[in-house]
C-alpha positions as CSV (number, residue, x, y, z in Angstrom):
1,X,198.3,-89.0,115.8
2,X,198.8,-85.3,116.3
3,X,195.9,-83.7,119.1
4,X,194.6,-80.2,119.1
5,X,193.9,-78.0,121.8
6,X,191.2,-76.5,119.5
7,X,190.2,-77.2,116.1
8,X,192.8,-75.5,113.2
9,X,192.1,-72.2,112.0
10,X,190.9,-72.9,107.9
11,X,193.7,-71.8,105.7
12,X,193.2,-68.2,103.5
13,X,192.5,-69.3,99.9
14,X,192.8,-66.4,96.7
15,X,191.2,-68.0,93.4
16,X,193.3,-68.3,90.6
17,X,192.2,-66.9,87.4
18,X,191.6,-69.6,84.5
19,X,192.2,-72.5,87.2
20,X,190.2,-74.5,90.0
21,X,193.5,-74.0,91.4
22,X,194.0,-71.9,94.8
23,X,196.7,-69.9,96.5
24,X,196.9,-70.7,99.8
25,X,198.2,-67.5,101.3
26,X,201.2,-67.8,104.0
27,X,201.7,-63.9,105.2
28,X,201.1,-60.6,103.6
29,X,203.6,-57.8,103.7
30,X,202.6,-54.2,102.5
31,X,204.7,-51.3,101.5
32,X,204.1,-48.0,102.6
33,X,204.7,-44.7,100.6
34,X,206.2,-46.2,97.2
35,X,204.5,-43.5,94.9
36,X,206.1,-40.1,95.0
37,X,202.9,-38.2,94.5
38,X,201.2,-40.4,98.0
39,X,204.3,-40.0,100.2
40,X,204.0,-36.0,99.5
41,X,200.7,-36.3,100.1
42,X,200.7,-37.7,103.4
43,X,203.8,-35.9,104.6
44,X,206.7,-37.7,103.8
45,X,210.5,-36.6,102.0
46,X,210.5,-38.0,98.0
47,X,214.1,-39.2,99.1
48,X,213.4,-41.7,102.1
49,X,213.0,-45.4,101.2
50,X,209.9,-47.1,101.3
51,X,209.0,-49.1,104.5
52,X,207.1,-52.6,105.3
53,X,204.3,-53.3,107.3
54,X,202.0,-56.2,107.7
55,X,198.7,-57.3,107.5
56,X,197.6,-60.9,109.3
57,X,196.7,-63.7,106.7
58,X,193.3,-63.9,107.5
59,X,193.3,-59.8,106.7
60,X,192.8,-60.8,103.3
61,X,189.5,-60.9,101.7
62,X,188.6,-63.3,98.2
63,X,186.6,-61.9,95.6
64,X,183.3,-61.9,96.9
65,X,183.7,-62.0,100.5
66,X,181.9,-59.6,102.8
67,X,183.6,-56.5,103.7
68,X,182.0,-55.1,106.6
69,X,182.8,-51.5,108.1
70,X,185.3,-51.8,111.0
71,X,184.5,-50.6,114.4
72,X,186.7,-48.1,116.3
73,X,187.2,-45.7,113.7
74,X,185.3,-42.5,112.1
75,X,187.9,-42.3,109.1
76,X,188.3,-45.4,107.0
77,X,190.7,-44.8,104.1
78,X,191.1,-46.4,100.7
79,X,194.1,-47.4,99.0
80,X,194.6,-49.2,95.8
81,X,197.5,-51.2,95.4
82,X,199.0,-54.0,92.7
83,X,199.6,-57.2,94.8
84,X,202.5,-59.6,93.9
85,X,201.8,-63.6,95.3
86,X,205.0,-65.4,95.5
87,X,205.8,-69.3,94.1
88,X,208.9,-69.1,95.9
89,X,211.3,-67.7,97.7
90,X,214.4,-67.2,100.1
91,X,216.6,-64.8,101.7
92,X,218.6,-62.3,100.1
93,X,217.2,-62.5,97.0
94,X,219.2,-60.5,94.0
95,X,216.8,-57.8,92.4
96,X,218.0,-59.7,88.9
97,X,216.3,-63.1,90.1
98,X,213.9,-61.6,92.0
99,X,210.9,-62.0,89.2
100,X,211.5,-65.5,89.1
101,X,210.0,-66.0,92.3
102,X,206.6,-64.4,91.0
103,X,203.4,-66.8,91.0
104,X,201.0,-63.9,89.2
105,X,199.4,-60.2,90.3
106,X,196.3,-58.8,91.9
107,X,194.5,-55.9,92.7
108,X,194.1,-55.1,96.1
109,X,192.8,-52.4,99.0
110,X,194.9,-52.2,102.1
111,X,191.6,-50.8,103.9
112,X,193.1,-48.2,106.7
113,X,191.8,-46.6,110.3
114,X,193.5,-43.3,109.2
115,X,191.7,-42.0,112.9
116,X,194.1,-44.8,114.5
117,X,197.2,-44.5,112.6
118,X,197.5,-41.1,113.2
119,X,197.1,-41.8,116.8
120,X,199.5,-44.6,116.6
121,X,202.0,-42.1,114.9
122,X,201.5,-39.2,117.8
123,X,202.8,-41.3,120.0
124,X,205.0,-43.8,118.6
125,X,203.3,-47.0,118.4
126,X,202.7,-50.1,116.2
127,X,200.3,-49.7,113.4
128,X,198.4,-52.7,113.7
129,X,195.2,-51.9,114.9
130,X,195.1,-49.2,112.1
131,X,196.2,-51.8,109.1
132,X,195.8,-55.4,110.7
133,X,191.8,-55.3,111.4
134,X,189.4,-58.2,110.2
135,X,189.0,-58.0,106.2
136,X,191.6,-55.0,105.9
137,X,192.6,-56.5,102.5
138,X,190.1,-57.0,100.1
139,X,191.8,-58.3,96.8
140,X,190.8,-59.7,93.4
141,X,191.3,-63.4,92.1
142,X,195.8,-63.8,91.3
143,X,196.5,-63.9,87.2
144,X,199.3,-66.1,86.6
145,X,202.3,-64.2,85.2
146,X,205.6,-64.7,83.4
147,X,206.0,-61.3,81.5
148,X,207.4,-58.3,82.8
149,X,205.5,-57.0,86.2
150,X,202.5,-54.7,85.2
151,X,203.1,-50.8,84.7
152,X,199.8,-49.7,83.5
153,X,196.9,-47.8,84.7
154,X,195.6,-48.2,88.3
155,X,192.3,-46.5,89.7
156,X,189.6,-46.7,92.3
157,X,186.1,-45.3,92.2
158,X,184.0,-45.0,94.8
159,X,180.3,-44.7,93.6
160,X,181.0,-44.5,90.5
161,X,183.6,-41.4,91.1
162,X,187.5,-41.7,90.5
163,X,189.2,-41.1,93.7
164,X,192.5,-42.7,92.4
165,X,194.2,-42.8,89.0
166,X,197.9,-43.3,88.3
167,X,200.0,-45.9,86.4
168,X,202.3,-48.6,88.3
169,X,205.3,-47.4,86.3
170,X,205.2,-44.7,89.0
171,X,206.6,-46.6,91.8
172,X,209.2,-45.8,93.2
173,X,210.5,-49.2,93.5
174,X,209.7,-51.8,91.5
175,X,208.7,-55.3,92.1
176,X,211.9,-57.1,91.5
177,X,213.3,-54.3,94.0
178,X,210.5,-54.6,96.5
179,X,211.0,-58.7,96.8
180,X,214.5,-58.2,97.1
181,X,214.4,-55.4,99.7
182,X,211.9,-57.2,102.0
183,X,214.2,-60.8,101.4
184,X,216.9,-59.1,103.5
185,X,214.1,-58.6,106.4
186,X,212.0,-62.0,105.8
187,X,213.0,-65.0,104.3
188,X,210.0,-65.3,101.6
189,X,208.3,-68.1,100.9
190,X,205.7,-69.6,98.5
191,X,202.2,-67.9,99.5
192,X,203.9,-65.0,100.6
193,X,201.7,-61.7,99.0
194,X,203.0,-58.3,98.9
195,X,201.3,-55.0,98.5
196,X,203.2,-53.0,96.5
197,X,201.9,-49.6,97.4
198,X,199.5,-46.8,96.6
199,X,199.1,-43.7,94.2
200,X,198.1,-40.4,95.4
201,X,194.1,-39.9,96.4
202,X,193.2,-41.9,99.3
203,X,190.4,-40.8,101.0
204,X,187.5,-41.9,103.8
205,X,184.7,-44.6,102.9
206,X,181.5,-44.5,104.7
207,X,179.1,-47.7,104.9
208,X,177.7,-48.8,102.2
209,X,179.6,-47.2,99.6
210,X,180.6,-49.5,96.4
211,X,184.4,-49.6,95.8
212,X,185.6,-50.5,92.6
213,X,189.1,-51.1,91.7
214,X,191.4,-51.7,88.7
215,X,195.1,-52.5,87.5
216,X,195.0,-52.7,83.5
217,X,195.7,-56.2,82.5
218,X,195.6,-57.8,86.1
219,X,192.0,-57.7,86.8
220,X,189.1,-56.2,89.0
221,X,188.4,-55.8,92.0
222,X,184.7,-54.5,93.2
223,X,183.2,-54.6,96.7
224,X,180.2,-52.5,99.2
225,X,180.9,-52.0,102.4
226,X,178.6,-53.7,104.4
């Protein structure tokens, strides 16, 4: 019989659209600066390649979990993003068999202490107290998928006001690309999600507001900021 030291953490569960079913997530890698129009806008050369960084599992917050303001920060940012959730996976995973590791798609918002992460940026450090913190990553409930990833609209409104609005044909990299690029750094596994990246528009959030988000044909995603 196997004896704690402490009772188990519970595991991160993401609804499944259409099913009782849940997606136990495992890890949750994000990509930063994959839309030409966002990496101009927060400094960066159209040529360099996108970069990972990553969130905690228990980050993540299902649809219709609080999202309270974080402390430590006077600048919370927004950023829609489509979010891939893996059935499988591996290392070195060609681009050409990289869809077939695809479970289904989300929308999600890689909540951000822009205040910390340009701190951490002055001077050189880690990024996780800027993109890690408690219920960083709201997200909607995962549609299964088996077509071709999603390259329609995405948006965010905050109060009823667009803030964001682009289409996810405007990544840079794609999704096969993305789970092949970040299978040479981690060998991915089922319950892996990965957020793909956001459009041009971030901006700060203030308690209270109501943040609404969208990706055509993958679903909703609405929350207030507690």
């Amino acid at each position: 019989m196997t004896r704690f030291t402490h009772t188990p953490p519970s595991p991160v569960l993401v609804p499944v659209e259409g099913s009782d079913a849940l997606f136990p997530v495992r890890r949750v890698l994000c990509v930063g600066r994959n839309y030409a129009a966002h990496r101009r806008e927060m400094g960066g050369d159209d040529r360099d390649p996108p970069f990972f960084f990553a969130k905690p599992a228990d980050a993540i917050v299902p649809p219709g979990g609080q999202v309270p303001f974080p402390p430590a920060t006077t600048n919370l940012h927004h950023e829609i993003e489509l979010v891939v959730a893996l059935k499988s996976g591996g290392a070195d995973i060609p681009v050409g068999r990289a869809q077939e590791h695809v479970f289904g798609y989300a929308v999600g918002v890689d909540l951000t202490r822009r205040d910390l992460q340009a701190l951490a940026k002055d001077k050189g450090q880690p990024w996780e107290a800027a993109k890690g913190f408690d219920a960083s990553g709201p997200m909607s409930a995962i549609r299964p998928w088996t077509d071709a990833p999603p390259q329609g609209p995405i948006r965010l409104s905050v109060n009823g006001g667009v803030r964001q609005d682009a289409v996810v044909a405007d990544m840079i990299w794609n999704v096969a690309e993305i789970i092949s690029e970040a299978s040479r750094l981690w060998t991915l596994q089922a319950g892996d999600l990965i957020f793909t990246g956001t459009p041009e528009g971030v901006g700060p959030l203030q308690a209270g507001d109501r943040v609404e988000g969208e990706v055509e044909g993958v679903g909703v995603l609405a929350f207030r900021l507690d």
